[in-house]
C-alpha positions as CSV (number, residue, x, y, z in Angstrom):
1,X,0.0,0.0,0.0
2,X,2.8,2.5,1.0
3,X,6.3,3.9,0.1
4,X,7.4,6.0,2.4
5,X,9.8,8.5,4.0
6,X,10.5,9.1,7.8
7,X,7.8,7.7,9.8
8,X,5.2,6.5,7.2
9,X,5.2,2.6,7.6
10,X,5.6,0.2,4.9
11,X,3.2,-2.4,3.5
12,X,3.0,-3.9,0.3
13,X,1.1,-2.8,-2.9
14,X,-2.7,-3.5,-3.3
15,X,-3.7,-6.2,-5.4
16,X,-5.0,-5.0,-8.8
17,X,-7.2,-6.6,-11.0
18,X,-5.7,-7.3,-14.7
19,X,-2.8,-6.2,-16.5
20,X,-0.1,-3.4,-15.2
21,X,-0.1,-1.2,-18.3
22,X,2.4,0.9,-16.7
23,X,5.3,0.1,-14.1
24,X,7.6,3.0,-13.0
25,X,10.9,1.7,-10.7
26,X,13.1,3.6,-9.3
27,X,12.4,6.5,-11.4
28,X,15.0,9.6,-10.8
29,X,15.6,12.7,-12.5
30,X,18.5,15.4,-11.6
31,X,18.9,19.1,-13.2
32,X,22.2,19.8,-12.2
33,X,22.6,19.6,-8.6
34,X,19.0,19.6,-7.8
35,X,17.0,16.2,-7.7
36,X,13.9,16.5,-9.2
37,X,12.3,13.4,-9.0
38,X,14.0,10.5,-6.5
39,X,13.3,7.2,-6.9
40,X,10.3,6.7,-7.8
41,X,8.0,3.3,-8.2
42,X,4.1,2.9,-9.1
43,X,2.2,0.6,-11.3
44,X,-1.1,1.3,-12.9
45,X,-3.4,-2.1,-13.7
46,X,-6.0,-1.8,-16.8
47,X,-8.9,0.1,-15.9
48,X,-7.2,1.8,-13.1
49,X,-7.6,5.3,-12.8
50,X,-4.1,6.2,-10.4
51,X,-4.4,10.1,-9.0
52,X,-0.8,11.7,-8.7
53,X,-1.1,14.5,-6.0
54,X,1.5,17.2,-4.9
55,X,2.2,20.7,-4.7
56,X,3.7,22.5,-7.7
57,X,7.8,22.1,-7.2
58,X,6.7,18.1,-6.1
59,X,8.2,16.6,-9.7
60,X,4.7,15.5,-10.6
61,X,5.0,17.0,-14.1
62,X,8.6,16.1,-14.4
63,X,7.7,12.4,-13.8
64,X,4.8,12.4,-16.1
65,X,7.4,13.8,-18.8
66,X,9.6,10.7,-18.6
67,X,6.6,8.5,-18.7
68,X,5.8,9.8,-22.0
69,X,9.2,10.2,-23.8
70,X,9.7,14.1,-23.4
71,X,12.8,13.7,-20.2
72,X,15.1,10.7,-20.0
73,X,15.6,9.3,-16.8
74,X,18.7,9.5,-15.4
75,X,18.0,6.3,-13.4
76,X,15.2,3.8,-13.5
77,X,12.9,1.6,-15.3
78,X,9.6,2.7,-17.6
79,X,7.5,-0.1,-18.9
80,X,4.0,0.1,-20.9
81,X,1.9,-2.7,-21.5
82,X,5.4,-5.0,-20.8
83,X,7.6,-3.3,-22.7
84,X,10.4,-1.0,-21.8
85,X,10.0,2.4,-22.8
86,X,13.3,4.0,-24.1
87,X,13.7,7.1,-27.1
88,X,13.6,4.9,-30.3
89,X,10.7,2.7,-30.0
90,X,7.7,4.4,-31.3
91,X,5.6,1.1,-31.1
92,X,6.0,1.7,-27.1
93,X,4.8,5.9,-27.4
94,X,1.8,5.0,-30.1
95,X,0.5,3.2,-26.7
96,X,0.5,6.3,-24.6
97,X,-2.0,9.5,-24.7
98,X,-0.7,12.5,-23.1
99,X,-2.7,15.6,-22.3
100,X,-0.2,18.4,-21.0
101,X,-1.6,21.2,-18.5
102,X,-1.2,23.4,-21.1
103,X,-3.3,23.7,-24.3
104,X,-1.8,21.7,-27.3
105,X,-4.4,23.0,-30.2
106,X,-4.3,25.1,-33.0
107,X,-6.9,28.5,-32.2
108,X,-7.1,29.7,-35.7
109,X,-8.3,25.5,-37.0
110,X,-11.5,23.7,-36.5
111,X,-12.1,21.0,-34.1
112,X,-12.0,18.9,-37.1
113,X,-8.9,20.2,-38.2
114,X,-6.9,20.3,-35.2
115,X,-8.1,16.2,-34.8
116,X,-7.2,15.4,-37.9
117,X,-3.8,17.0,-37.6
118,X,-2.6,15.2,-34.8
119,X,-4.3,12.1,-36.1
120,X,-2.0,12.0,-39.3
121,X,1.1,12.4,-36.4
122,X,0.0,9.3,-35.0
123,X,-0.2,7.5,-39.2
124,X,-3.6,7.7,-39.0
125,X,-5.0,8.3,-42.7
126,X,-8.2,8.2,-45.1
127,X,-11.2,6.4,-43.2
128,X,-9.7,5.3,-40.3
129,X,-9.0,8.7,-39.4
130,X,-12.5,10.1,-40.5
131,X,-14.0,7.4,-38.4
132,X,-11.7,8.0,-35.5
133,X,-12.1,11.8,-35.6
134,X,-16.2,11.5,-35.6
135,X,-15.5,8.6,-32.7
136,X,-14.1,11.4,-30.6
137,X,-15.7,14.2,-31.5
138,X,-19.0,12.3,-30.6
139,X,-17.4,11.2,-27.2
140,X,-16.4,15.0,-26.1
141,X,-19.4,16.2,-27.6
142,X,-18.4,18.5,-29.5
143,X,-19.8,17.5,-32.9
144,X,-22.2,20.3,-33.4
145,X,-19.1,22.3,-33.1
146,X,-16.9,20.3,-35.4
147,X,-16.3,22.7,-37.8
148,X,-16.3,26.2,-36.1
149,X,-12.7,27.2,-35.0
150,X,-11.2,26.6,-31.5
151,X,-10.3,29.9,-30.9
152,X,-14.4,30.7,-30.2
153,X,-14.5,28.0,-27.9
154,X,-15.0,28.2,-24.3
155,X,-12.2,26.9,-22.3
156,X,-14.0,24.1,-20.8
157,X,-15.0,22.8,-24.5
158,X,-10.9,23.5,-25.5
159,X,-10.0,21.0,-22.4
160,X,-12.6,18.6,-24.2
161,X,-10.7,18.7,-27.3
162,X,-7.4,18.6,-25.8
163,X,-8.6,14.9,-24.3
164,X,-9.7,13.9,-27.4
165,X,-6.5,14.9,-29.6
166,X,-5.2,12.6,-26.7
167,X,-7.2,9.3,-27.7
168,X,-7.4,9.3,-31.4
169,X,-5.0,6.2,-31.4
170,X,-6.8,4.5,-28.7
171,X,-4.2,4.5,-26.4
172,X,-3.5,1.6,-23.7
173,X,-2.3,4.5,-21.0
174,X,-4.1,7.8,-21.0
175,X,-2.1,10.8,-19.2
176,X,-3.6,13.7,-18.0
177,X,-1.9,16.8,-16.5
178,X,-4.4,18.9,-14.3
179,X,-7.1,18.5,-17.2
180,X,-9.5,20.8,-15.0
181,X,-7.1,23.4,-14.8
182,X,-8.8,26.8,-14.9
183,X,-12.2,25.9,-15.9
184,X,-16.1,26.2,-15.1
185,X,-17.8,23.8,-12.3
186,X,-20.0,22.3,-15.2
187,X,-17.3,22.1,-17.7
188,X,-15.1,20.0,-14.6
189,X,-18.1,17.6,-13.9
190,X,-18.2,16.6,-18.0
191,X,-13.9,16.1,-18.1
192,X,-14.7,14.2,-14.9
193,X,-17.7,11.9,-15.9
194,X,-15.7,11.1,-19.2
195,X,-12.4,9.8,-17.6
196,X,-14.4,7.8,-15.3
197,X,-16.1,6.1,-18.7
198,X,-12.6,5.7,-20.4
199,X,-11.6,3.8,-16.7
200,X,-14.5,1.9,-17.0
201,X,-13.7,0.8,-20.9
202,X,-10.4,-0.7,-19.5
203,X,-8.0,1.8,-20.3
204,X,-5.2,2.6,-17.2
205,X,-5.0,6.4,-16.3
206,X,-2.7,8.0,-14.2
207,X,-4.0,11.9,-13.5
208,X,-2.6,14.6,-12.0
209,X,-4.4,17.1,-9.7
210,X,-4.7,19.9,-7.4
211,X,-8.1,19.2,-6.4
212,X,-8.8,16.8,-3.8
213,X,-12.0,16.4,-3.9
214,X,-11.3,15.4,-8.2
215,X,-9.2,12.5,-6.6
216,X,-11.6,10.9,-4.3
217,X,-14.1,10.9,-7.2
218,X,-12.3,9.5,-9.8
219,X,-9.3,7.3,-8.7
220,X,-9.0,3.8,-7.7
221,X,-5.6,5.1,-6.2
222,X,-3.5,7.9,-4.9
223,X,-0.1,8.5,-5.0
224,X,1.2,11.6,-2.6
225,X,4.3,13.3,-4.1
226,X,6.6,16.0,-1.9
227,X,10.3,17.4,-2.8
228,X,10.3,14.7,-5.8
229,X,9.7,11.9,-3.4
230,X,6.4,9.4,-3.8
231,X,5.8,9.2,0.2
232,X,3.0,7.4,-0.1
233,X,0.4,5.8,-2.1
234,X,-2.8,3.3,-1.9
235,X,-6.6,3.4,-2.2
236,X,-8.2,6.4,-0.1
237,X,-9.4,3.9,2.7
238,X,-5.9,2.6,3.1
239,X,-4.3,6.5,3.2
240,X,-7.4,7.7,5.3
241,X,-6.2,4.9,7.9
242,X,-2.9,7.0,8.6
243,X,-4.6,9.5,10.2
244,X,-7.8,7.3,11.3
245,X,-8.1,9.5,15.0
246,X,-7.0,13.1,13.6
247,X,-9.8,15.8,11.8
248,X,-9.0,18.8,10.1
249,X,-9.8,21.8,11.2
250,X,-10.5,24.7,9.2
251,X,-10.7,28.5,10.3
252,X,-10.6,31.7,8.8
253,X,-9.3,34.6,11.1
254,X,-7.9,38.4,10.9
255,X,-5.1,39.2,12.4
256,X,-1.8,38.0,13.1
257,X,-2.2,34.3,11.4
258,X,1.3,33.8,11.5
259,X,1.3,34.3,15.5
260,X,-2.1,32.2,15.6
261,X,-0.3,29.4,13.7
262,X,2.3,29.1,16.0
263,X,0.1,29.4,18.9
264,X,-1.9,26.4,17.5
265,X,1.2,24.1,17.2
266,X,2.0,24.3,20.7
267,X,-1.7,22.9,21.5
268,X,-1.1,19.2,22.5
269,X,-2.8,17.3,19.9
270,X,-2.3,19.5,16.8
271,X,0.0,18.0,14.5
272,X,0.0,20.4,11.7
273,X,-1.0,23.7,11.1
274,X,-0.8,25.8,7.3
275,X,-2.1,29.1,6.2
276,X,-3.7,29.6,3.3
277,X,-4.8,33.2,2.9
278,X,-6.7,34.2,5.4
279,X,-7.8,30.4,6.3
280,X,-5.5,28.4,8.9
281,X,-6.1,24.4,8.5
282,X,-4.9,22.2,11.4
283,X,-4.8,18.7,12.0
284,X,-6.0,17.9,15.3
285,X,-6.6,14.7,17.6
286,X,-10.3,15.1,18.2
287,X,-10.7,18.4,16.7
288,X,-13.5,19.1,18.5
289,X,-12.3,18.6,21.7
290,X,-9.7,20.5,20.8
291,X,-11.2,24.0,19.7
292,X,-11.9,25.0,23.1
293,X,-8.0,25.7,23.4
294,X,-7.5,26.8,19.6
295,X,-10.2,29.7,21.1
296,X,-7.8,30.7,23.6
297,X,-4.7,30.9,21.2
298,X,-6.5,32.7,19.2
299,X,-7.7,35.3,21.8
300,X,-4.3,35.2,23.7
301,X,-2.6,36.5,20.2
302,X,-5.5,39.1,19.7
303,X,-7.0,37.0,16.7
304,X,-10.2,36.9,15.3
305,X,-12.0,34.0,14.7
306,X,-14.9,34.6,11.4
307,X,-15.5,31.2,11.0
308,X,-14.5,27.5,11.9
309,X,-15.3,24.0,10.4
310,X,-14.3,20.5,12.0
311,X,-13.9,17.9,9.1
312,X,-13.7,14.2,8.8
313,X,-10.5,12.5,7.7
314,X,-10.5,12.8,4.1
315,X,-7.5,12.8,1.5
316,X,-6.8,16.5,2.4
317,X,-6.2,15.4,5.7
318,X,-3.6,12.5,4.9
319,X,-1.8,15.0,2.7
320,X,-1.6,17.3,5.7
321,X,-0.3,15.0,7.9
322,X,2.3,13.5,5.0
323,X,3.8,16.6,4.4
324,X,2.9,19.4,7.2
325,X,1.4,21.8,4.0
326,X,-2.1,21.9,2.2
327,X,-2.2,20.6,-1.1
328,X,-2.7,24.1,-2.7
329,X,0.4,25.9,-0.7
């Protein structure tokens, strides 16, 4: 269930139906002096959605670009579908589909045309690439607005298309790179409710994400990623069960946060506290027990409580407890 650092304990890796599609061992990556990414192992089965989660700086990005080709690894092992992944075999790419957190489309070309371009870089041609580009089309539902240009799209349909450019090949491992990034709540639920379907059609996924809440949804897994180190991973029960007896708490305050912080540490039974703007999140033994003496700090530093929520362990709370920061610090 877990690799870990420091006091995390060790277990072995759940059982997954089917086929691993992709194993990652020992994956490392230096730039220069600094180590991006260190050591690194995960597997993803067919039909496994697997949730990569970290702050930006983590070397999420960094070990989704050796996955797919774009860095070498300076050390480690990359296998798709069995086969080892190195920079000549194309047979071994033609098996992944990468969508990058930044747009890869064309503004000024159609949906059509911007599926059909990348179709012919993957030697698609004639009528199977007709067929594949109405196949895709049809499953982002966009074909009403095949043939108008991208650039007068919203950017929730843009995502859509920047998925579908990514499955015209019908790829074995489908990578996705903060697909939600930056768009409406409706346009999220419809990226969301379509990689669920593509998990379901047996294809492996591994998706990166800020959003915790986009994790418990949609992944059968969760790695956790901090300073280019996978700390831990499992299903959300397993991760959940590391902090089993501790609840987050969430205020928002004016005043001296940073005093209030500190003042909140030094409560027994607070084992981590973050500010994020004006909200303080803390990760408390029986939170509610507690807030009787988080009160107190806060009215022996001069700090105003506006308002204060006592939540169940969740993911947010195991990332908390992994690596002393919230998710979106």
């Amino acid at each position: 269930m877990v690799v870990s650092v420091g006091a995390v304990p060790q277990s072995s890796t759940s059982t997954r139906p089917g086929v691993d599609v992709l194993r990652c061992e020992g994956l490392t990556r230096r730039f220069g002096d600094r180590v991006a990414v260190d050591g690194v192992s995960f597997s993803i089965g067919a039909g496994e959605t697997y949730g990569l989660l970290g702050p930006n700086g983590a070397g999420k990005t960094t070990t989704i670009k050796m996955i797919c080709g774009l860095l070498r690894a300076n050390a480690g092992l990359i296998e798709v579908a069995g086969t080892r992944l190195d920079g000549h075999d194309v047979r071994v790419h033609a098996r992944i589909g990468y969508v990058p957190q930044d747009l890869a489309l064309y503004p000024d070309l159609t949906a059509r045309e911007n599926l059909a371009f990348f179709g012919r870089l993957y030697r698609l041609r004639g009528r199977l690439l007709k067929e594949r580009t109405d196949e895709v089309l049809a499953l982002v539902e966009l074909s009403d607005r095949a043939d108008e240009r991208v650039e007068s799209f919203s950017g929730g349909m843009q995502r859509r298309l920047n998925i579908g450019a990514a499955l015209l090949h019908r790829p074995s491992l489908l990578v996705l790179d903060e697909p939600t990034a930056g768009v409406d709540p409706q346009s999220r639920h419809a990226i969301l409710t379509s990689i669920e379907q593509f998990g379901a059609s047996g294809m492996a996924i591994l998706y990166t994400t800020h959003y915790m809440e986009e994790a418990d949804r949609i992944c059968n897994r969760v790695g956790i990623m901090d300073r280019g180190h996978l700390i831990a991973q499992g299903s959300r029960r397993e991760l959940v069960a590391f902090v089993a007896e501790h609840d987050r708490v969430e205020l928002t305050a004016t005043g001296d946060r940073e005093a209030f912080r500190d003042a909140c540490l030094g409560i027994d039974g607070i084992s981590a506290a973050t500010l994020d703007g004006e909200s303080l999140h803390l990760l408390a033994e029986n939170g509610r027990k507690l807030l009787p003496a988080v009160l107190e700090a806060a009215d022996r530093v001069g700090v105003a409580i506006n308002s204060v929520e006592v939540v169940e362990p969740d993911l947010e709370a195991v990332f908390l407890h992994l690596t002393g920061t919230a998710l979106r610090d």
